[in-house]
C-alpha positions in Angstrom: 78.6 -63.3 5.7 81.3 -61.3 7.1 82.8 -59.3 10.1 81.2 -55.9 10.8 82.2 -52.9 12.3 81.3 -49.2 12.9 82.1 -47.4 9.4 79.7 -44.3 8.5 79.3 -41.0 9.4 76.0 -39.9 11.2 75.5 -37.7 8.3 74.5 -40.9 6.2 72.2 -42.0 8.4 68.4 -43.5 6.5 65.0 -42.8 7.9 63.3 -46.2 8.2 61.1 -47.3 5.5 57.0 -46.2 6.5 55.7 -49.4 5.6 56.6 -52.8 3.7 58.7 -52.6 1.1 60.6 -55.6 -1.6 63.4 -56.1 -3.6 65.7 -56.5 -0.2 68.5 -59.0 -0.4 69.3 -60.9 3.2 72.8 -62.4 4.0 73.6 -64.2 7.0 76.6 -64.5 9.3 77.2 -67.1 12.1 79.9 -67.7 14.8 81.8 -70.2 13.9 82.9 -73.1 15.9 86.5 -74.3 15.9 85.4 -78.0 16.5 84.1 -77.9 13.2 87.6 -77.0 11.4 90.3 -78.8 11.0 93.8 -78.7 8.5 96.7 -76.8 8.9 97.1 -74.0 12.1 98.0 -70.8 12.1 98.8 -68.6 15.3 96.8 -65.6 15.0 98.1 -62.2 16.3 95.6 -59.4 18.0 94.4 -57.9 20.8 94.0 -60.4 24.4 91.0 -58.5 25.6 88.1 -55.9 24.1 89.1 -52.6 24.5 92.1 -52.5 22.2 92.7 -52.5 18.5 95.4 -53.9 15.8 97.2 -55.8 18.6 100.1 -57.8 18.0 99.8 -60.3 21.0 99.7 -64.1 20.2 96.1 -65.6 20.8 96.7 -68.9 20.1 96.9 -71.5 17.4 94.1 -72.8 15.2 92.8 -74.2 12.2 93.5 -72.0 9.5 89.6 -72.5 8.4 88.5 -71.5 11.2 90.7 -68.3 11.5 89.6 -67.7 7.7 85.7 -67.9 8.8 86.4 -65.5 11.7 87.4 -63.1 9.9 84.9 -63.4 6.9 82.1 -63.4 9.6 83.3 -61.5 12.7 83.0 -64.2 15.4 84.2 -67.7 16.5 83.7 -69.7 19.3 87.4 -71.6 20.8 86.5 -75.5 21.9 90.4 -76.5 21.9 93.4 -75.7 24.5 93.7 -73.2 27.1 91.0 -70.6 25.7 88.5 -72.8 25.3 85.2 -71.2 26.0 86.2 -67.7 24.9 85.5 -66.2 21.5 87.8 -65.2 18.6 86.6 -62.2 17.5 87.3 -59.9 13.7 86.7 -56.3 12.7 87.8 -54.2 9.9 89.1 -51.7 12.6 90.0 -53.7 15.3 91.8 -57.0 14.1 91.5 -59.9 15.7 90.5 -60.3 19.5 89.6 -62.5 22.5 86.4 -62.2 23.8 83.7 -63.5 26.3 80.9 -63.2 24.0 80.2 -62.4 19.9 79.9 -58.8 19.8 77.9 -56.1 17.7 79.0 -52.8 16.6 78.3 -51.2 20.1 80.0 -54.0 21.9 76.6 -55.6 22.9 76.7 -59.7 22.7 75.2 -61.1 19.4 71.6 -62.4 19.5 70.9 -65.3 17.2 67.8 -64.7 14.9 67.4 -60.9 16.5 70.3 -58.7 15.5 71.2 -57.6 12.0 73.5 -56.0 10.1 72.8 -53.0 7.4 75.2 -50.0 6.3 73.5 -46.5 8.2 72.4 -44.8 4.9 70.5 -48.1 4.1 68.6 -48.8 8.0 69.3 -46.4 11.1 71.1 -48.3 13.8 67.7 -49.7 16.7 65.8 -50.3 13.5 63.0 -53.3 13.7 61.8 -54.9 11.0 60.0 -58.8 10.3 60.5 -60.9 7.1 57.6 -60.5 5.5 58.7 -62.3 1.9 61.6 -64.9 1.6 62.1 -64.7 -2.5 64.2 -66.4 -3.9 67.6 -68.1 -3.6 71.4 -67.9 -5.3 69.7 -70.2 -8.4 66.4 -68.7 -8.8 64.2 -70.9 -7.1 61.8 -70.4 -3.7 63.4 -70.5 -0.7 62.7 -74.0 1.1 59.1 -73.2 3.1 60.6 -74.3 6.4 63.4 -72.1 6.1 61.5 -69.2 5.0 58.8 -69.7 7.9 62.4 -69.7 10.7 63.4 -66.6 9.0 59.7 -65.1 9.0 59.4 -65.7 12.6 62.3 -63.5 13.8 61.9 -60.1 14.8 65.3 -58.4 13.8 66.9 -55.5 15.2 70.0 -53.5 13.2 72.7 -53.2 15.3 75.5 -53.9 13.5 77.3 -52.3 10.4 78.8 -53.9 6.7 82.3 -54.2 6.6 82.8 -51.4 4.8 82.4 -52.4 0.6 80.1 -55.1 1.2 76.8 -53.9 2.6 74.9 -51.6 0.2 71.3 -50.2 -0.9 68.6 -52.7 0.4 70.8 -55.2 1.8 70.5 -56.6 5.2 73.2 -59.2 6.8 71.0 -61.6 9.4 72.9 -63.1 12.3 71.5 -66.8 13.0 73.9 -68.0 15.8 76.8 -71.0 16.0 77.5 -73.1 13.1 75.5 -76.8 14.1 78.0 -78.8 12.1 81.0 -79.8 9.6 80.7 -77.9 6.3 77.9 -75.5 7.6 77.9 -73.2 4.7 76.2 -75.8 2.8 73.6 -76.1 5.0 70.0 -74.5 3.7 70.4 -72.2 6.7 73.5 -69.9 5.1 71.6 -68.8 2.4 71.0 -65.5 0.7 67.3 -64.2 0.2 67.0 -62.6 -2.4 64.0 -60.1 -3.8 62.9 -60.3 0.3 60.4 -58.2 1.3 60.8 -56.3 5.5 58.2 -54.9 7.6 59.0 -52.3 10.1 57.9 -53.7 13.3 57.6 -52.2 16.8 
C-alpha cells in the first residue's frame, strides 16, 4: 500500500491482543517491478547506498509509474540498464535509495507473506499473528476463498511501521512479495480485507 518507515515513540508502544480479536482491516504492499511499467521517465534523485538519507545523487532513469509505485509502496525491483538487479527503495525519512534487497523498518530484507506492517500503538514491533477471518472486500462482498485460504496460511510477523498518517487503530499493511504482472493492482491479490479477524500466534 505504501512505503513505511520508523515513526513512533516507544512511549506509544500496544500490548498484543491476548487472544483473537475482529474488526481488523488488512492492506497489502508489494515490490514492484520496473518491467512491468512503462510511459514517460523520470531521473530520480536519492541516496546510492543504505546508510544515508535525503540524498541528492542521480540513481537513474525510469518509468515514471514505476518511480510513483516505489514510493507509494516502499520498494522496487530495477530489470533495465546498468542497475539492473538492485532495488529502488522509498521512505518518509529517507527518500529514495539503491539497495540490494527490499528493506523493513530495522533494515532487515522483506519476506513475502511473513512481514507486516502496523503503527506501534496499534501492534508492538516482533508481534505474530495468523489470519483467522478474511471479511469482506472494498464492495462488500466475501473475499474470493482461494485468496482468503493464501492469506490464512501465512504466519505474519510486524516489523515494519505506517508511513506516518496512513496506518491507524486495527489496521495491518501485509507484505506479499513482487508484482507477477502488468496492471497488478488489479489483480485479486492487492486487495484490502476488511472486518479481518488475527490470532496471536507463537
Amino acid at each position: 500500500m505504501a512505503g513505511v518507515t520508523a515513526c513512533a515513540t516507544p512511549e506509544t508502544r500496544a500490548s498484543d491482543p491476548p487472544a483473537e480479536s475482529s474488526g481488523w482491516t488488512a492492506t497489502v504492499y508489494y515490490t514492484a517491478v520496473e518491467s512491468f511499467h512503462h510511459g514517460p521517465r523520470r531521473t530520480v534523485r536519492g541516496c546510492p547506498r543504505l546508510d544515508c538519507d535525503h540524498g541528492r545523487d542521480d540513481l537513474g532513469s525510469y518509468p515514471e509509474d514505476f518511480a510513483k509505485a516505489v514510493r507509494d509502496e516502499g520498494t522496487g525491483r530495477i530489470t533495465d540498464g546498468p542497475r539492473r538487479g538492485r532495488y529502488l527503495n522509498w521512505s518518509h525519512d529517507v527518500g529514495y535509495w539503491l539497495d540490494t534487497a527490499p528493506r523493513d523498518t530495522a533494515g532487515r530484507p522483506l519476506r513475502p507473506w511473513v512481514s507486516a506492517a502496523a503503527d506501534r500503538s496499534v501492534l508492538a514491533p516482533g508481534h505474530r499473528f495468523t489470519i483467522t477471518r478474511c471479511g469482506n472486500d472494498d464492495d462488500g462482498a466475501a473475499i474470493e476463498a482461494r485468496i482468503c485460504a493464501r492469506f490464512r496460511s501465512s504466519r505474519w510477523t510486524v516489523v515494519d511501521e505506517f508511513t506516518p498518517g496512513l496506518g491507524g487503530p486495527r489496521h495491518i499493511d501485509l507484505y506479499i512479495g513482487e508484482e507477477t504482472g502488468p496492471d497488478f493492482t488489479e489483480s485479486p491479490l492487492y486487495t484490502t480485507l476488511h472486518g479481518a479477524s488475527l490470532r496471536p500466534s507463537s
